[in-house]
C-alpha positions as CSV (number, residue, x, y, z in Angstrom):
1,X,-25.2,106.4,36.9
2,X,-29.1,106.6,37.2
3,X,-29.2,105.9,33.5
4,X,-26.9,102.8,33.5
5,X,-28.9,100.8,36.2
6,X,-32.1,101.7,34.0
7,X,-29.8,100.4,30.9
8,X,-28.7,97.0,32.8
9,X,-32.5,96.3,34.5
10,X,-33.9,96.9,30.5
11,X,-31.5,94.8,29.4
12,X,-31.5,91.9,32.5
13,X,-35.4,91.7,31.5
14,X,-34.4,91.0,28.0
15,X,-31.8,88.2,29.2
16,X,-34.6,86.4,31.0
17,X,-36.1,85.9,27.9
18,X,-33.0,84.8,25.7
19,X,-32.0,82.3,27.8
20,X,-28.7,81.1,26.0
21,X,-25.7,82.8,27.2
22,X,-23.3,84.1,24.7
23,X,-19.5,84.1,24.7
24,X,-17.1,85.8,23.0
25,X,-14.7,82.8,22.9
26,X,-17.5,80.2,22.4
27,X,-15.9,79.7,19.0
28,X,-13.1,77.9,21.5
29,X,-15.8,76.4,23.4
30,X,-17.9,75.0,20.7
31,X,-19.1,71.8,22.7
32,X,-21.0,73.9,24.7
33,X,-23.3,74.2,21.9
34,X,-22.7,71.7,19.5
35,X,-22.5,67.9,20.8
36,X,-20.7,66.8,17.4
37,X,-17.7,69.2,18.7
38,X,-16.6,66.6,21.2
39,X,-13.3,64.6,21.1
40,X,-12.4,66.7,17.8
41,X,-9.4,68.2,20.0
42,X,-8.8,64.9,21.7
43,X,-8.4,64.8,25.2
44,X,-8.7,68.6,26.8
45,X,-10.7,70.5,29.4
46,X,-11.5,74.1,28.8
47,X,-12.6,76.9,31.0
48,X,-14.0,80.2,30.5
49,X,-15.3,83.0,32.9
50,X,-17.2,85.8,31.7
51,X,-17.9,89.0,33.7
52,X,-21.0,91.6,31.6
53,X,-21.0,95.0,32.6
54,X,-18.4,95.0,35.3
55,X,-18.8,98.1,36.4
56,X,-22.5,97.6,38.0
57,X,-23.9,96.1,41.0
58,X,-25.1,92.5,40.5
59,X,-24.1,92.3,36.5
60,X,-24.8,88.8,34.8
61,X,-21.8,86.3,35.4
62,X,-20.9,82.7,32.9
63,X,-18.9,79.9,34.2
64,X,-18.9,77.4,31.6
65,X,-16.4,74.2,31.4
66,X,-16.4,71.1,29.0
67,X,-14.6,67.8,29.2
68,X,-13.8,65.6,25.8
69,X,-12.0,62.6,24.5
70,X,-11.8,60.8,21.6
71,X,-12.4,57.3,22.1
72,X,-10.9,54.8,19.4
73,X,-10.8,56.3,15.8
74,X,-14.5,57.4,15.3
75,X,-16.0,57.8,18.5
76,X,-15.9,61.5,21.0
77,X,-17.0,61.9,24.5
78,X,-17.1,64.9,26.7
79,X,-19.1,67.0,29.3
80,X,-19.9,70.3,29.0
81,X,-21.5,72.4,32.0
82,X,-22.7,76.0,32.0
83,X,-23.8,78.3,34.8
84,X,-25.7,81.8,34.8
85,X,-26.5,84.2,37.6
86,X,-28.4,87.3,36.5
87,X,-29.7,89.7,39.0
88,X,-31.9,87.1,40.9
89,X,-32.0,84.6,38.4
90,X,-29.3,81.4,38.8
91,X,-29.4,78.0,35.9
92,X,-26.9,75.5,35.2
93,X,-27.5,73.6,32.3
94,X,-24.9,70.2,32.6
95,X,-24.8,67.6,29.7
96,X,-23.3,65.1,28.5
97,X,-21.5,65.0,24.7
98,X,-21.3,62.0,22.2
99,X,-20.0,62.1,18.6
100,X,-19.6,60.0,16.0
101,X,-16.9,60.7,12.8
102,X,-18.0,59.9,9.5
103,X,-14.9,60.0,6.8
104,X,-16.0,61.8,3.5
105,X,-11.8,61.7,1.9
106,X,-8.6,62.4,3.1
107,X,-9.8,65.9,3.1
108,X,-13.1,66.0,5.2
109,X,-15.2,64.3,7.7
110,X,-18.4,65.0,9.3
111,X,-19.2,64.5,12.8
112,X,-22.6,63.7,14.1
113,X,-23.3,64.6,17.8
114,X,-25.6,63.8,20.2
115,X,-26.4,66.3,23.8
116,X,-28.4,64.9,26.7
117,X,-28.7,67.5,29.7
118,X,-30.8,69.0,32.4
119,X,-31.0,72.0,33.1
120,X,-31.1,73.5,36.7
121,X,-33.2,76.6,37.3
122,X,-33.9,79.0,40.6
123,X,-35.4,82.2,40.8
124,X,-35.5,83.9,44.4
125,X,-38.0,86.9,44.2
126,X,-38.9,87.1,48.0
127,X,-36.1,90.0,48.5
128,X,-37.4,92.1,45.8
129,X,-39.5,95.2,47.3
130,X,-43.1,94.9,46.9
131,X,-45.0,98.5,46.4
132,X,-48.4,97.2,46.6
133,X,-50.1,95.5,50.0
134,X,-51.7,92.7,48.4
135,X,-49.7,89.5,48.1
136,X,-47.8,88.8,44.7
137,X,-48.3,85.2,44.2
138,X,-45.4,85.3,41.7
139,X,-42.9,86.7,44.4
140,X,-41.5,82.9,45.8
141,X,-38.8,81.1,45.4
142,X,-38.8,79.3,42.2
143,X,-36.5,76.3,40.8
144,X,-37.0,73.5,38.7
145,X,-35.0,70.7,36.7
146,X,-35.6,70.3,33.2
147,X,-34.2,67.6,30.7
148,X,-33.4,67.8,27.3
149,X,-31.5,66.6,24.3
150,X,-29.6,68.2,22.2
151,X,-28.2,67.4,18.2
152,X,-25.5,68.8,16.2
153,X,-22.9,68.2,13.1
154,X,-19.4,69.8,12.1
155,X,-18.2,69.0,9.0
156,X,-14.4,69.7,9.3
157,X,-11.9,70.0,6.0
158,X,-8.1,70.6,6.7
159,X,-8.8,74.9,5.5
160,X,-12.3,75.3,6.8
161,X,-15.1,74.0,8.9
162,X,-19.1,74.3,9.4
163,X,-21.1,73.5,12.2
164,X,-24.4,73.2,12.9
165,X,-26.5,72.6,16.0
166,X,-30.0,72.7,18.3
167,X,-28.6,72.1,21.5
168,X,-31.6,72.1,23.4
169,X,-34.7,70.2,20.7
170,X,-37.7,71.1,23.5
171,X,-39.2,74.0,25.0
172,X,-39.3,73.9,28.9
173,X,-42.0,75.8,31.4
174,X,-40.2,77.2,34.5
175,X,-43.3,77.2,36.5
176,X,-46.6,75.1,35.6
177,X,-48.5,77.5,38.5
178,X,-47.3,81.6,37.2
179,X,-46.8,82.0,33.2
180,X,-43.3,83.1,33.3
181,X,-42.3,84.3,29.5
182,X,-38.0,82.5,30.3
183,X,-37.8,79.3,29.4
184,X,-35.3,76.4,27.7
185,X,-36.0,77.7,24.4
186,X,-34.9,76.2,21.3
187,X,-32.1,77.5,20.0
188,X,-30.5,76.8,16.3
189,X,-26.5,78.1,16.1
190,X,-24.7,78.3,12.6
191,X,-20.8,78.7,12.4
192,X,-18.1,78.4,10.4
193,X,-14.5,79.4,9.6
194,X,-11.7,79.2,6.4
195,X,-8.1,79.2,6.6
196,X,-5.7,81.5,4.8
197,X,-2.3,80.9,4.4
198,X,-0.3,84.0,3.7
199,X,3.0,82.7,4.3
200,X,5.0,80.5,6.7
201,X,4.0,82.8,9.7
202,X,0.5,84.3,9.1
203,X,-2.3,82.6,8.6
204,X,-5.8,84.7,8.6
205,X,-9.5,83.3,9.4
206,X,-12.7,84.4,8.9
207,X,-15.4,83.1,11.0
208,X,-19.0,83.5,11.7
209,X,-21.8,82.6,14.7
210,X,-25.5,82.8,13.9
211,X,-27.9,82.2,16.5
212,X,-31.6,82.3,16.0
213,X,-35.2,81.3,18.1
214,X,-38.4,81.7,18.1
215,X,-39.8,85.0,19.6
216,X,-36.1,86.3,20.2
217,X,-34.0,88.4,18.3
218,X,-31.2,86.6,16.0
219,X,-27.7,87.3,16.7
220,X,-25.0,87.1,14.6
221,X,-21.2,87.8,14.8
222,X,-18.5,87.7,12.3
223,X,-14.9,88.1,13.1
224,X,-11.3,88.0,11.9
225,X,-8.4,86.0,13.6
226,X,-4.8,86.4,12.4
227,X,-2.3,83.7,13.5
228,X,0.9,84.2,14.0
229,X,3.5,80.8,13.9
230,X,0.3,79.2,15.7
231,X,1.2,80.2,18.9
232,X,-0.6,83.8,19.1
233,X,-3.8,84.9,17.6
234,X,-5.5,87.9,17.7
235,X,-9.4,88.7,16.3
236,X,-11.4,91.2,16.0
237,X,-15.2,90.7,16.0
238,X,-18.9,93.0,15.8
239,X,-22.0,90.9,16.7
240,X,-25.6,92.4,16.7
241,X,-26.5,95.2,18.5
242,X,-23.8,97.2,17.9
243,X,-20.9,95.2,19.9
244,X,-17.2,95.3,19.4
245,X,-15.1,92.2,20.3
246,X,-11.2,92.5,20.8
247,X,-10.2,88.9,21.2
248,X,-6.6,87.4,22.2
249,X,-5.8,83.9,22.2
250,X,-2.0,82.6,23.2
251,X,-0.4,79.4,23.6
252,X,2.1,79.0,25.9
253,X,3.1,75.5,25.3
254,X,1.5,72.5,22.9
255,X,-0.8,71.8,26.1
256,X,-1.7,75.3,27.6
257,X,-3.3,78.2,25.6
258,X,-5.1,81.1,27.8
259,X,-7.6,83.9,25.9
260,X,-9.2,87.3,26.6
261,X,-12.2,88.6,24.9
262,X,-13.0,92.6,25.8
263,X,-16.5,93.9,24.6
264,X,-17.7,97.2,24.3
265,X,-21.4,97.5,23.7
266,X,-23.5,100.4,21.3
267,X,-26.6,101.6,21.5
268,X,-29.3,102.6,23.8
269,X,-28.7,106.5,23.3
270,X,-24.9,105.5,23.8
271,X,-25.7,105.0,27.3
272,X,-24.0,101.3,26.6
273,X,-21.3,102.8,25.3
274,X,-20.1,103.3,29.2
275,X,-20.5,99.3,29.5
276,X,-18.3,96.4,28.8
277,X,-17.5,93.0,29.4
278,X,-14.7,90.7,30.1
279,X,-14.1,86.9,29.5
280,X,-11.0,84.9,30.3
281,X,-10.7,81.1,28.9
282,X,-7.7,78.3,29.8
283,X,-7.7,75.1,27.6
284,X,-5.1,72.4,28.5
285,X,-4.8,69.3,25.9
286,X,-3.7,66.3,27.6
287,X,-2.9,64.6,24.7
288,X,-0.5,67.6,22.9
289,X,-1.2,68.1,19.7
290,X,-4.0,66.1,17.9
291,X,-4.1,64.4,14.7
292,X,-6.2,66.7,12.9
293,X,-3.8,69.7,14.1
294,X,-1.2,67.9,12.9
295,X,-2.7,66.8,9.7
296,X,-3.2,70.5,8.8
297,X,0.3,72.1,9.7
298,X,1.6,69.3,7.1
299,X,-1.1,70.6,4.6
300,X,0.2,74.2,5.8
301,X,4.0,73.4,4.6
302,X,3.0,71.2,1.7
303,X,0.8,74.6,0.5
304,X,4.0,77.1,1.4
305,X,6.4,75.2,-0.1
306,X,4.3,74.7,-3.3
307,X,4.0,79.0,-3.0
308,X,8.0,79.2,-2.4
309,X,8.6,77.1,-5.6
């Protein structure tokens, strides 16, 4: 036990640093990071809740929720808010999401998005125990608001996508009295995905997440999903540092789909190993199924009944 609370304070020092939350299902909750995301799905809310290291005492916790719409043929709306608590640490970064659709053929169309956001940071150190009688000018309460924008682009074809994204464009101080190492980084995310029919049942996708700043180490993730009539999915993913991502996603009508990610975490003299985490998301389209899901099923039986003949 000794060894995991030395494992989780390493690693919480680490986090203060990184900034950026990461989620297992972010590939379902891709406004979050990428403004040009929004109003692609037409009018849905989404919700996930993300639990690391369950097991221990104080372990870092994500809410995150986004809001979108499409609004007349080219233009998306949508909010997106995410919260953190780690150890004393507490931020909510809320913004708002606009994107504009550029039509390249019947086949592709690029979205250009645009993120503007604050971000709302606290950081209560006067309960931490102090082992020294002289007075730690760094051990106050500490919160601050900091704005920023944010830019992204998807380019979406009916078998695969891209997307690109800085949600944040400015590095932020947390404190302009103590030099505190956190702060709203700048963060550049990559990710992508291609369809595979296999028949009239299956369809398989590979996808990818890249994430990358300055002074921090990059992490990637690529993963499998396998579809199954559309309705359940199931992935498998392994992201830096060792971590294995078992990820279920199932609709239960054209409106509601719920998901589970489960991570188990390498590493560290295997003391990770005894570590995991657990995410749950709910997405609920208001407007059933959209126009580009649509558009692709019909390219799905066009392409199976072109392989049947």
């Amino acid at each position: 036990m000794r060894k995991l609370y030395l494992a989780f304070l390493f690693l919480s020092l680490k986090l203060f640093a990184q900034q950026d939350t990461y989620l297992s299902l972010i590939d379902y909750q891709m406004p979050l990071i990428n403004p040009a995301h929004a109003g692609v799905e037409g009018q849905s809310f989404a919700f996930n809740s993300r639990n690391q290291w369950a097991s221990i005492e104080q372990s870092p916790k994500t809410i995150a929720f986004t809001y979108s719409m499409a609004r007349g043929k080219n233009v998306g709306l949508g909010v997106s808010v995410i919260s953190d608590e780690v150890f004393i640490e507490k931020q909510t970064f809320l913004a708002v999401d606009f994107s504009y659709k550029l039509t390249l053929s019947n086949d592709s169309k690029i979205f250009l998005g645009l993120k503007a956001g604050m971000n709302s940071f606290r950081a209560n150190t006067t309960n931490l125990t102090s082992y020294s009688q002289t007075v730690d000018p760094a051990k106050k309460d500490m919160s601050r608001l900091n704005p920023n924008i944010g830019v992204g682009l998807l380019l979406q074809n009916k078998t695969y996508w891209f997307s690109a994204s800085i949600p944040r464009l400015f590095n932020a101080k947390r404190n302009e009295e103590i030099y505190l190492n956190a702060r709203d980084r700048v963060h550049f995310y990559m990710a992508g995905g291609k369809t595979f029919i296999i028949n009239e049942n299956l369809n398989i996708e590979p996808r990818f997440i890249y994430r990358t700043s300055s002074g921090i180490k990059s992490i990637a993730e690529g993963m499998v999903w396998a579809s199954y009539k559309t309705k359940f999915d199931f992935g498998i993913g392994i992201r830096t540092a060792s971590v294995m991502s078992y990820k279920i996603k199932l609709d239960l009508s054209e409106m509601i789909s719920i998901s589970y990610a489960y991570d188990t975490f390498g590493g560290l003299n295997n003391v990770m190993n005894q570590l995991s985490a657990h995410e749950f998301g709910l997405k609920i389209r208001l407007n059933k199924k959209t126009i580009v899901e649509n558009e692709v099923e019909q390219d799905q039986i066009d392409l199976t009944d072109d392989n049947l003949n």
